[in-house]
N, C-alpha and C positions, 0 to 999 in steps of 0.2 A: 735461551730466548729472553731470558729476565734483561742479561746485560745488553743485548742488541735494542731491547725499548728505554734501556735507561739512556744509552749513551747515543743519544741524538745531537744535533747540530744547536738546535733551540737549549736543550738542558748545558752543552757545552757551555755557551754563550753566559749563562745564566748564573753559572758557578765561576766562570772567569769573570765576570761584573762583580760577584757577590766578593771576591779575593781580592780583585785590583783595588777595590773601593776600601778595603780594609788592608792593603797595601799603600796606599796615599794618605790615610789617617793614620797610622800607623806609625808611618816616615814625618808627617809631619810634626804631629805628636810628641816625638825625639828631639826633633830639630827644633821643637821653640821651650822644649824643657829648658835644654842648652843654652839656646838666646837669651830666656830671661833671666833663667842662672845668673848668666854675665853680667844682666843688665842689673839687678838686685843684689850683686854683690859688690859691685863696684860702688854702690851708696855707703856700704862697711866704708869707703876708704874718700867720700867727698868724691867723688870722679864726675867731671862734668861728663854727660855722652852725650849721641845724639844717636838715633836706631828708626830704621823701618823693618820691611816683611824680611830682609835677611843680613843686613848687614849692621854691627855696632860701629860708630864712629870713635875715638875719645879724645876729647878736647884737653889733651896735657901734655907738656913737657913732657921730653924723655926720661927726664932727670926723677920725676916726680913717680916712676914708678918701682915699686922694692917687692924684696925678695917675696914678702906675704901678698903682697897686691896679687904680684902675676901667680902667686901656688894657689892663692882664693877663687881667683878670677877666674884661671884657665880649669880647675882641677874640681869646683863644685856642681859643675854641668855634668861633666863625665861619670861622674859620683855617685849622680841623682839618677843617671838615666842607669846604672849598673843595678841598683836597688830596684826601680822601675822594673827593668829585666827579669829579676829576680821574682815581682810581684807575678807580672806576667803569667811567666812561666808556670808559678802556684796555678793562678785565676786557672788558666786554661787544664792542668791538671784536676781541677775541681768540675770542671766540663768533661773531664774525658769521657763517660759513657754517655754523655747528653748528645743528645741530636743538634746543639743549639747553633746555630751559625757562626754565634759571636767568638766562638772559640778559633777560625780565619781570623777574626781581629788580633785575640790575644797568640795566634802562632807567629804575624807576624809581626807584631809589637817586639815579642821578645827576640825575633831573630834581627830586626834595627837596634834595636838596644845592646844587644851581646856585640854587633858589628862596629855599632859607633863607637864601644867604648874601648874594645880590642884590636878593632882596624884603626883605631886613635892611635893606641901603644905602636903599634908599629907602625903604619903609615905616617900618620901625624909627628911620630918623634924623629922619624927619616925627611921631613919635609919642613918638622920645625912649626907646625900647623896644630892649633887646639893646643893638647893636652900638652904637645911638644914644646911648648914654650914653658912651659913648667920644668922640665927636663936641662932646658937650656939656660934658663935661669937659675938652677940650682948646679949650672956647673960640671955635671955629670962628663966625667969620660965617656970616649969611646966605647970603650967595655961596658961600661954601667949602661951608657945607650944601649947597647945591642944585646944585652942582657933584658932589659925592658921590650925592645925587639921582640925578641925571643917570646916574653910575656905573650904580649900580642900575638904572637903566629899559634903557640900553641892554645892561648885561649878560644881563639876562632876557629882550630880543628876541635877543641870539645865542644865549641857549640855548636859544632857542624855532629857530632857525634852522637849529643847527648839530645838534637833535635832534628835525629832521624823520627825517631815513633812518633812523636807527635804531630809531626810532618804526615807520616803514615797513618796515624788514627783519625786524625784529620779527615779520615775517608767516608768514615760512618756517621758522617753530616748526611752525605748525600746514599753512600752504597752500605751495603747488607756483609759485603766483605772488598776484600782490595785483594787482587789475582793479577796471573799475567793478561789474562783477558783487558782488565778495565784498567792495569794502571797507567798504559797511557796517556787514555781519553782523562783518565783523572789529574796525573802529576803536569800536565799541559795546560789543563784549564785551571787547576788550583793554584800553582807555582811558575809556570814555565810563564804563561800567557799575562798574568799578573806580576813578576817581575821586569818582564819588557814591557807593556803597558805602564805600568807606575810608575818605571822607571823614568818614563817620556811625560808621564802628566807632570811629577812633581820637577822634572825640569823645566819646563814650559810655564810652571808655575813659576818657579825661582826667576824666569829670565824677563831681563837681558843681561843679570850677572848670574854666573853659575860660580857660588866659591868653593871651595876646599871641599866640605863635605857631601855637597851635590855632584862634582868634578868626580872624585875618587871613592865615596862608598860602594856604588855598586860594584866598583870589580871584585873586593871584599869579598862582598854578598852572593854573587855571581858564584864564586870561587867553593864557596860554603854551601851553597845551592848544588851544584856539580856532586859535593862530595855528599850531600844528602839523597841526590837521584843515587847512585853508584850503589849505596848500602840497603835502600828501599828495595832495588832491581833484584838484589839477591837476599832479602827475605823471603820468609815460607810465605803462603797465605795468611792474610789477618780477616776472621771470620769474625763478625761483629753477632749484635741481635735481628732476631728476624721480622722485628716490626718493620711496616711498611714503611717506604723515605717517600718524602714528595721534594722535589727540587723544584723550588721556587725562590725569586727574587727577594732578597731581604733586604726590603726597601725602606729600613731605620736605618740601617749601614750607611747605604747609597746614596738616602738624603743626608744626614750626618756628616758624610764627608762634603758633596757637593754644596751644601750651608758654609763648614769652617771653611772650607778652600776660598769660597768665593767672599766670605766675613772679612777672613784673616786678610787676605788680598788687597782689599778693598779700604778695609782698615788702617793697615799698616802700609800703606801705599803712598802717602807724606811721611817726611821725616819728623821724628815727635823729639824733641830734648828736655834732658832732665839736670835740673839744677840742686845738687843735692842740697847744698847751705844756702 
């Protein structure tokens, strides 16, 4: 009876907001670590640019750019958000027995951060995009490509691997344990509903240009997603504690995102240029 009052249509709704919202800050998050990266490292080297809410321009010669430029430029974003990842992942470990919400932020901080920087290694080095210019710029064969390839693919199966449980503990935000009864209504409103919602806000954000990593992250993620339902499905039961859960709105999240989305938008919505000398 517990589960039939927990899992209502209102509570649904309420846990898929509380996720998607921490799914779009999340992603964004990633995505302007990256940006500024670029744009701050490119003053190491005098680089005239020009940048709004996602695109960097750079004002130089072809001639004018070397081997250190592009391994600084392309390879300090990636870097950052890998460590990032890593923090993540702690934070939310340091949450594990907490009720606290904010541990949906740091689940899916670090599953964007493991993605960008793994589905970089191989998508981006197959497409010559991001990190892949690094790659290309230092010459690499074939082999050494696909070798890095390889990095990538299997990095993105142990993140898929190594963030089943937390995926799954994830649950004792809201429930008392996670069974086959509830983990529908849970893995649907926490993951399923929040990566195709987020998916569509933070593109609808990005547009009318979608580049590279708003184009092709999700399949990634998607992909990594799939192989996190698959190993949730056939665990045992995870029996949590038996204090009471109240699901409700965590409306710091919610506003927090709806604030930077709409700052950052708004902000970076002129092209700003920066003159290093």
């Amino acid at each position: 009876m517990k589960h039939h009052k927990t899992q209502t249509q209102k509570n649904f709704w309420i846990i898929a907001a509380n996720s998607t919202a921490s799914y779009v800050l999340a992603f964004l998050f990633v995505f302007y670590i990256n940006h500024f990266a670029n744009i701050l490292t490119c003053g190491t080297f005098g680089y005239e640019i020009s940048f709004d809410w996602d695109i960097i321009f750079y004002h130089i010669e072809p001639y004018e750019w070397t081997h250190d430029s592009v391994f600084l430029i392309y390879s300090a974003g990636p870097i950052l958000i890998l460590i990032t990842g890593f923090i993540s992942l702690i934070t939310f470990y340091s949450f594990l027995e907490e009720q606290a919400r904010i541990k949906t932020f740091f689940m899916w901080l670090t599953l964007h951060a493991f993605n960008f920087f793994f589905g970089g290694l191989l998508i981006g080095n197959i497409f010559k995009k991001g990190i892949g210019h690094v790659f290309n710029w230092l010459y690499f064969t074939d082999t050494s490509k696909m070798l890095v390839a390889l990095i990538g693919f299997f990095g993105l199966l142990a993140t898929a691997f190594f963030m089943t449980k937390p995926v799954a503990t994830s649950a004792n935000i809201y429930f008392n344990k996670l069974d086959h009864k509830n983990f529908p209504f849970f893995i649907t409103a926490q993951v399923i509903v929040p990566f195709v919602a987020g998916t569509l806000l933070y593109m609808l954000y990005f547009m009318p240009r979608l580049l590279f990593q708003e184009t092709y992250s999700w399949i990634s993620l998607g992909v990594l997603l799939i192989i996190i339902f698959g190993r949730i499905n056939y665990m045992e039961a995870l029996y949590f504690d038996e204090e009471t859960r109240y699901i409700r709105l965590s409306k710091v999240i919610v506003f927090t995102t709806l604030t930077i989305t709409i700052v950052m938008r708004v902000l970076l919505n002129h092209e700003y240029s920066i003159f290093w000398n």
